[in-house]
C-alpha angles and dihedrals in degrees: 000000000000124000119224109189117210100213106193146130104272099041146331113253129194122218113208105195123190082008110144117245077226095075087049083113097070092060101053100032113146091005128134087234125178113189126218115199143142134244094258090061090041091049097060101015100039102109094050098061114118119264134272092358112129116238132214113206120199133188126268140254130016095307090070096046093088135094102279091066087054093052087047091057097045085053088050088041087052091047089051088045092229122183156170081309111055131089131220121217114197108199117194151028131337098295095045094051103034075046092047098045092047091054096045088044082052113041103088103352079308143301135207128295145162142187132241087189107207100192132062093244095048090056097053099026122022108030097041119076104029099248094139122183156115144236133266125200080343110295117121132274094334093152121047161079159275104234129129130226118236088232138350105211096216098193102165082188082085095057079083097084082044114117103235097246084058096048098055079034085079091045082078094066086048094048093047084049093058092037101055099028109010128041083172095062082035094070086030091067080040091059097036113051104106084053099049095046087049089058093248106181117217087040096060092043080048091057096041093050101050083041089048094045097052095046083060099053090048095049092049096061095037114012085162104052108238107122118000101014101067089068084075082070097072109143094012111097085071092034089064094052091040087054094040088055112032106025091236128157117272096237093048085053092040087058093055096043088059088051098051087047093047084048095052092036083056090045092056084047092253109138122002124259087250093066092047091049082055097057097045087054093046091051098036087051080065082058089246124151115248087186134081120182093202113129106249095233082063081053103062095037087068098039091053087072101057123141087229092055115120117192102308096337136071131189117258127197121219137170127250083189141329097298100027124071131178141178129248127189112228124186101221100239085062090049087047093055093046097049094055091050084060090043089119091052105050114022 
């Protein structure tokens, strides 16, 4: 196991990673704990739950990351009379946990609270970082906060009970990671790829690790997000409309965003063709998509709705090359006309 520390404003938060769900019990030892999970976890991991812990169990997908999830736990958290004192383990994917922390940064003014993240994408993604929150009318995270956990429980043993199409979805996250902070991850996803699809091990720890280490740098200096931490949103201005639109999963949005972004950095002259044409390979070789058909008017509509919006502009972040990422502020009139002189390109 290696231990990763989120060092940040609001908390310090430990991420366990290659730690076994198994162990769960020495972290939460003597303490008043509620559980929130889904019935997919319950289904296959039911029976190793600790004993005697209540447990909430919420719906699945986007559709039950809203509000009214959130109303259902804090009903749940009242019945169990829950307190201060007690501690909240959400146990699951993105959406449990992003569900779970909000709820817990939310029930009297908050209480602890703390991940055993079940996905790939979750473990290098969701549960990492402290930004909690839910949906509302669809778009994306557009109520939420800034809370660690105490500690996020990263077991890649559990990718096993993952469908194929969620688990390369994560490899996304990784990829983004390499491409605006690390060239060195980045050609390590390149060489990798046949491991890391075959569930390799130490190939995958390897790859959570660097991701995981670089989201904490990143947090430390900007927990909040208003400098350095936006450039972990490369791609994601496009991924939130795709996903708004189309109901897509996050890592294969997240696949084409960075290529949109690759495709307008190359248009400001920003990184070679070259260097484009190796992102799309490296993505595609995770069997991810680097096209959208979207029209591009549906596009904007979406987009316009972004939490990161300010006024008529949104940061975008672009590359200066693989390994260096920057933002850029874009009216989006001048996105807009950007984005149409790539129309052949990118859909």
């Amino acid at each position: 196991m290696k231990i990763l520390e989120v060092k940040a404003e609001s908390n310090r938060s430990k991420i366990l990673i290659g730690e076994k769900f198994s162990n769960l019990n020495k972290y939460i030892e003597g303490r008043k704990t509620i559980i929130l999970t889904d019935s997919n976890i319950l289904k296959y991991y039911k029976k190793d739950l600790p004993a005697g812990i209540p447990v909430i169990e919420m719906g699945l997908g986007e559709k039950s990351k809203t509000i009214d999830t959130v109303h259902m736990i804090m009903g749940k958290l009242l019945d169990l009379e829950a307190d201060r004192t007690s501690f909240l383990l959400a146990i699951g994917g993105g959406i449990v946990c992003d569900v779970g922390g909000f709820a817990a940064s939310i029930y009297m003014r908050g209480i602890p609270f703390g991940f055993v993240s079940t996905t790939l994408l979750s473990q290098v993604d969701a549960s990492v970082g402290g930004k909690n929150g839910v949906n509302l009318k669809g778009f994306k995270n557009m109520l939420g906060v800034f809370n660690q956990p105490e500690f996020v429980l990263c077991d890649t043993g559990m990718f096993s009970t993952l469908e194929e199409e969620e688990f390369r979805s994560g490899f996304a996250e990784i990829i983004k990671a390499g491409a605006i902070k690390n060239a060195s991850l980045f050609n390590y996803c390149k060489k990798n790829n046949r491991a890391a699809l075959n569930h390799q091990k130490e190939v995958i720890l390897n790859m959570i690790y660097e991701s995981v280490k670089i989201k904490a740098s990143v947090v430390k200096v900007d927990e909040r997000e208003k400098g350095e931490r936006r450039l972990l949103n490369f791609g994601h201005t496009f991924a939130h409309a795709l996903e708004k639109k189309t109901g897509m999963l996050h890592g294969k949005a997240v696949s084409i965003g960075m290529v949109m972004a690759a495709r307008i950095s190359n248009v400001l002259g920003m990184i070679s063709r070259e260097e484009v044409d190796d992102i799309i390979g490296v993505i595609e070789s995770y069997g991810l998509p680097t096209q959208s058909e979207m029209p591009v008017t549906d596009l904007f509509s979406a987009m316009k709705q972004d939490k990161k919006r300010i006024g008529d502009s949104i940061h975008l972040v672009l590359l200066e090359k693989i390994g260096h990422a920057v933002t850029r502020k874009f009216s989006y009139n001048e996105l807009q006309n950007t984005i149409n002189d790539l129309r052949s390109d990118i859909g």
